[in-house]
N, C-alpha and C positions, 0 to 999 in steps of 0.2 A: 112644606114645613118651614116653620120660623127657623132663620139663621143666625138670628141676633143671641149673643150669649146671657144665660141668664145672670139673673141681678145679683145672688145669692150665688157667685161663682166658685168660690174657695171655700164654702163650709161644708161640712159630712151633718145630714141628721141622725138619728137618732132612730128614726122607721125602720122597713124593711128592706133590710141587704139588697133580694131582689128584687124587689119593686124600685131600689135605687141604679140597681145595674142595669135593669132594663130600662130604666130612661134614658141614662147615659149611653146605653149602646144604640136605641135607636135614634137620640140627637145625631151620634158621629156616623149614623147609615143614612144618614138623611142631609147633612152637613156635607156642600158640594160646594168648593170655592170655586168663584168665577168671576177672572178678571174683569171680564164682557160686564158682570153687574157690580163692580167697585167704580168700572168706568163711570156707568151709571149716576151713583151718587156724586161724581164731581161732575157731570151736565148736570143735573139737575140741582146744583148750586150756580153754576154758571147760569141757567136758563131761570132761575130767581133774581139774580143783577140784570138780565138782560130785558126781562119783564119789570123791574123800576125801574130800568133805564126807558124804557118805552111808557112806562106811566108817567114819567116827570116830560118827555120832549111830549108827548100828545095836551098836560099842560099847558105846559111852556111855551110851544110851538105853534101849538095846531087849534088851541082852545080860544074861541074869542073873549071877548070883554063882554061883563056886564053891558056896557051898551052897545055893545056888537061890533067894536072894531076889529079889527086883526093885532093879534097881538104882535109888541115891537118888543123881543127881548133885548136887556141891557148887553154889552159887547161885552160885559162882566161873564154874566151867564151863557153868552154863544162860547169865549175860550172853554167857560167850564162845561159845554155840551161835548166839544171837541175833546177835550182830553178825557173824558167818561169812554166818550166813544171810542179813542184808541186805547185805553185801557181794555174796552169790552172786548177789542177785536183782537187784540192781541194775544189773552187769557184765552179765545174761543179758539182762536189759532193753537194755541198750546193743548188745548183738552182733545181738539179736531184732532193734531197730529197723535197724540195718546193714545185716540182711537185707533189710528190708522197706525200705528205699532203693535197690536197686542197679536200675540200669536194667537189663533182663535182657529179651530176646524168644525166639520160640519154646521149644526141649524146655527151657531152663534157665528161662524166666519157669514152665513147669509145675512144676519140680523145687523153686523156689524156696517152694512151694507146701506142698508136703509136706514139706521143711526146719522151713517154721515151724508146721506142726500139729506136729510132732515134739516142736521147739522148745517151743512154747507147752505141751504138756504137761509136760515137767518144771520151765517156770516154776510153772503151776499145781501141782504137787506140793509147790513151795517154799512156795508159798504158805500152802496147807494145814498143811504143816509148821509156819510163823509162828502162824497163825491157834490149833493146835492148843497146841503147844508156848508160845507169849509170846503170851495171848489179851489182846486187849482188850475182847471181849465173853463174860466168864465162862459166861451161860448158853448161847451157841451153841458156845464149846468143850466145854460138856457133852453136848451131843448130838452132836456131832461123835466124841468117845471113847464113846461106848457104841455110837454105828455103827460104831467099829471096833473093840470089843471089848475096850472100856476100859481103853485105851494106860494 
């Protein structure tokens, strides 16, 4: 059953008493709040930034030139990849740990389970991305690019 409240929330019609009571009582028999699916809606605002965050670096990054060079972004645009990117990890971190707070029992403590393997891997993707792209250890982002084929 639909959880969303209807549009027309505060007015009384005019119809039939019980054809009005029984909508209403089977909305609130059917109306099951769940944190497990509020979490929900703020991943899947997060996993919208993080999907244009991945459409601008593939871009940016990974897309060649008209005449097939490799692209050179400006050092303008790498700080503003960097700071996208700790922005994205940081927010993922905070929705990640949201997750891993909610009181949750039975099939939603299981589901809450594989949310954050899910979850944790496109943190760990981000990461990689930091690590590869704004290295602060030069020689492991060198092996890092030749395991992938020298980004």
């Amino acid at each position: 059953m639909d959880a969303s409240p209807p549009k027309d929330l505060f007015s009384v019609h005019d119809g039939d008493p019980i054809r009005e009571w029984t909508a209403l009582a089977r909305e609130l028999e059917g109306f099951q709040p769940s944190l497990l699916k509020q979490w929900k809606d703020e991943y899947e605002c997060w996993k919208h930034h993080y999907q244009r965050f991945r459409d601008y670096e593939q871009k940016t990054l990974f897309t060649a030139t008209e005449e097939g060079a490799t692209p050179k972004p400006s050092e303008t645009v790498m700080r503003l990849h960097r700071r996208a990117l700790l922005a994205l990890l940081q927010s993922g971190e905070h929705c990640s740990a949201n997750l891993r707070s909610l009181e949750l029992e039975g099939e939603e403590a299981q589901e809450r389970l594989v949310w954050d393997r899910r979850f944790r891997t496109l943190l760990d993707s981000l990461q990689e991305s930091l690590e590869i792209w704004h290295p602060v250890n030069a020689e492991r982002t060198e092996e890092r690019k030749a395991m992938f084929g020298g980004i």
